[in-house]
N, C-alpha and C positions, 0 to 999 in steps of 0.2 A: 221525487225529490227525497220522500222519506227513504227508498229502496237505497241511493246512492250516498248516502248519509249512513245507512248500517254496513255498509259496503266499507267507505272508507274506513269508519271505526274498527270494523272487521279487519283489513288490512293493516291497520295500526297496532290494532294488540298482537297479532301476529308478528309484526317486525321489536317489536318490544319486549313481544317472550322471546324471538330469538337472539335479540342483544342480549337480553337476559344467559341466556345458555352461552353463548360465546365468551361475557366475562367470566361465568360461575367456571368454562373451561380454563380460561385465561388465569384465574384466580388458583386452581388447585394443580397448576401445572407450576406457577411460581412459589406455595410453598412447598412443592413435593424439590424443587431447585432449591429453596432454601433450605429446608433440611437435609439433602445431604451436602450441601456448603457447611452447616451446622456438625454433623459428622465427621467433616475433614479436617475444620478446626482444631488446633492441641487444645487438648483444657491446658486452663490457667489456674496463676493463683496470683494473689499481692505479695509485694515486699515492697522495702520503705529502698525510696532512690533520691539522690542530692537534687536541690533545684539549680543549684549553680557550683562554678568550681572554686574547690575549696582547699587551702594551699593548710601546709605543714603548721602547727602550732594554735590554727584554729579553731573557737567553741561551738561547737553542733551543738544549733539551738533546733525548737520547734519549724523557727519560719522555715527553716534550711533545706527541710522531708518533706517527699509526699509516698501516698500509696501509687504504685502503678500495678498495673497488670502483668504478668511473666508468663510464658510457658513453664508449668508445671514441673515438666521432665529436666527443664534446664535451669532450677534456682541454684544460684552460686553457693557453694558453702560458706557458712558463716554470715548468711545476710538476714534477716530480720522480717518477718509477718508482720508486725505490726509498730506502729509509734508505740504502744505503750511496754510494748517489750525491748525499744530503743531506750527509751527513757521511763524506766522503773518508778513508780511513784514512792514505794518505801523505800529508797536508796536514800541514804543522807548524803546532800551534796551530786543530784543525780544528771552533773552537764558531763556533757566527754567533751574529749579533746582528739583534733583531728591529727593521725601522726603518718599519715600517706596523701598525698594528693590526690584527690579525687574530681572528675570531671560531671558537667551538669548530665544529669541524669543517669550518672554513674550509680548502681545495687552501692547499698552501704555497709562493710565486711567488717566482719570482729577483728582481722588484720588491718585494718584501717584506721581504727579509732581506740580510744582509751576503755577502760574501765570506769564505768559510772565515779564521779570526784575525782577520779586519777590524771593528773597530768603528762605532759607530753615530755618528761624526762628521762634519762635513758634506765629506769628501772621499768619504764611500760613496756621495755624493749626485751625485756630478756624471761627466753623462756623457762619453763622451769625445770630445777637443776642443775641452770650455769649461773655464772657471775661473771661482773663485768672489771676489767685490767686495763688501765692504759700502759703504753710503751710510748718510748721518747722516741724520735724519727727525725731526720733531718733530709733534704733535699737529693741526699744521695742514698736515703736508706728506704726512704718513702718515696722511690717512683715517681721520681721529679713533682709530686703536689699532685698527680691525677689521680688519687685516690680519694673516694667516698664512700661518706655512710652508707653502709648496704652491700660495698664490694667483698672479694672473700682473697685472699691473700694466703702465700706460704712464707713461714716465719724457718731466716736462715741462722745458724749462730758461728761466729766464729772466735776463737781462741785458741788457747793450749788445748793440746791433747794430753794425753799420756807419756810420758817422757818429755815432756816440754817442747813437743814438733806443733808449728801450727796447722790448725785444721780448721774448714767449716763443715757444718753436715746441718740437714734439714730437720728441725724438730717438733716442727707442727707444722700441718696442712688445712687448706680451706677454712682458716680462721672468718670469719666473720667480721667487717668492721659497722660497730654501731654511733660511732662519733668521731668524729676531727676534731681534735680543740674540744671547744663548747658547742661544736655545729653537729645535730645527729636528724636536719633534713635530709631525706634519701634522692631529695630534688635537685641537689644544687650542683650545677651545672658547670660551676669557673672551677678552676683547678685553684688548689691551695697550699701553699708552703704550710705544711703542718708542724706542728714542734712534738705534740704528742697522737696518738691514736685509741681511742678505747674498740677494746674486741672481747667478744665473747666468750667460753671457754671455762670446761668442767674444773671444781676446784684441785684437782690433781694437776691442769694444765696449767693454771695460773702458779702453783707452785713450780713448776717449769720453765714457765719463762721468767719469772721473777728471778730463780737464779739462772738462769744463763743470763739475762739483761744486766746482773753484778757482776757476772766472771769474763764477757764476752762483750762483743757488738751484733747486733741483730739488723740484720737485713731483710726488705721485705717484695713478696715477688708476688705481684697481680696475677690472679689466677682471672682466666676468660669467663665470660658468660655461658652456665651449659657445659662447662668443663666439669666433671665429673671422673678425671681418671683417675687412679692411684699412682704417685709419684714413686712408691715406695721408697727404699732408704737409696737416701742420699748424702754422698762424703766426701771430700778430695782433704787431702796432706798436702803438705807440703812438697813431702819428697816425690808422692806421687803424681803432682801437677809439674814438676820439672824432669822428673824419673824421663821421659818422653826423649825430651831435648837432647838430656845426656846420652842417652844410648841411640839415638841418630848420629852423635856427633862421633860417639866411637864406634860407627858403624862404617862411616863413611874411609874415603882410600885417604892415606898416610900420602900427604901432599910436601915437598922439600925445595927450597929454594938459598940462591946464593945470590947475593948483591955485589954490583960490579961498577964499579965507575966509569961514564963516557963524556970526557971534558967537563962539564959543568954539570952533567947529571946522575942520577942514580941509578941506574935500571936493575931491576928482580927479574930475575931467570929462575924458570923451572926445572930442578935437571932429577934425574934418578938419584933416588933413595939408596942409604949401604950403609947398611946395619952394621 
């Protein structure tokens, strides 16, 4: 009985170290699998992203951020490591304000939001170097109201030229527009009868369209999204927008006719020309 008693035991601890060996293999096969999953991994790093979406004009508070995690190689420019370098503690007045719409869990970009205290008016808008000009616009000069904050237009003028022929020619390109009216959301969507437009613009530009806007009328031409080409100069005259006509029409053959009466009617007959 005792012989069959060491026996069992025997075969016990034997099946127990070999369980034993089969996990301890089990066990260094899974992390030699997890380290190189670990290997494949990008590093990361934080940045501060919205919890929810956050429309034009509103205060990015604390509740608003969190940290998340990013691949390292792909942090957006302009986004933020940390809350406290969103929100400065020695800044007076240190809330920003939202001036891009931003969706939940959208990276939080320095184009996106104000300057610590600075509000969402159109000086947060403008970078530096330029200033900002309205022009007056009416229904036919503004693109029937499809124009918005953000779009970029070419500014036409037209008046007198030189000898007092009328002319238009194009005198600024890819203007930038940063407001309709009082409206400089980049969001909004419904088309607007506008009366005025503010646009951006070196202060040599704005000395240019200020006076052509007194000498002239100004017309205004939606440039595309992604359009990038150079318009170069652009002009038509007067005589030259009708110059065309005229010389088709004396180009054409010397047509001569005589009217001749048949009882109640008149009929035009074609006959040969004699000079």
């Amino acid at each position: 009985m005792r012989i069959v008693f060491i026996l069992v035991l025997a075969v016990g601890v034997g099946l127990a170290g070999f369980a034993v060996s089969v996990a301890k293999d089990r066990f260094d096969q899974y992390q030699a699998a997890l380290a190189e999953q670990q290997d494949a991994i990008l590093p990361t790093t934080e940045i501060v992203v919205v919890t929810r979406q956050l429309a034009y004009g509103e205060q990015l508070t604390a509740e608003d951020v969190q940290l998340v995690r990013w691949p390292a190689e792909f942090v957006p420019f302009g986004s933020f490591a940390s809350i406290e370098e969103l929100f400065p503690e020695n800044e007076d007045g240190a809330s920003r304000t939202v001036i891009r719409v931003m969706e939940q869990h959208e990276p939080i970009l320095l184009t996106k939001i104000t300057a610590p205290g600075e509000d969402a008016g159109v000086a947060s808008r403008l970078d530096e170097g330029m200033r900002a000009i309205s022009l007056s616009v009416n229904v036919n000069s503004g693109v029937s109201g499809f124009l918005r904050p953000g779009d970029r237009v070419d500014v036409y003028w037209t008046g007198q030229g030189r000898g007092g022929e009328g002319v238009t020619r194009l005198i600024r390109t890819n203007v930038q527009i940063i407001a309709i009216d009082q409206i400089a959301d980049e969001q909004r969507n419904s088309p607007t009868i506008a009366r005025t437009i503010t646009v951006t613009a070196r202060p040599q530009d704005v000395a240019a369209l200020t006076q052509a806007q007194s000498t002239g009328t100004l017309t205004l031409a939606l440039v595309g999204v992604g359009d990038d080409s150079d318009s170069g100069t652009v002009e038509v005259s007067t005589s030259a927008l009708l110059g065309d006509i005229e010389e088709v029409a004396q180009e054409g053959p010397e047509v001569c006719t005589v009217r001749r009466r048949v009882g109640n009617q008149v009929v035009v007959e074609q006959v040969t020309c004699v000079n």
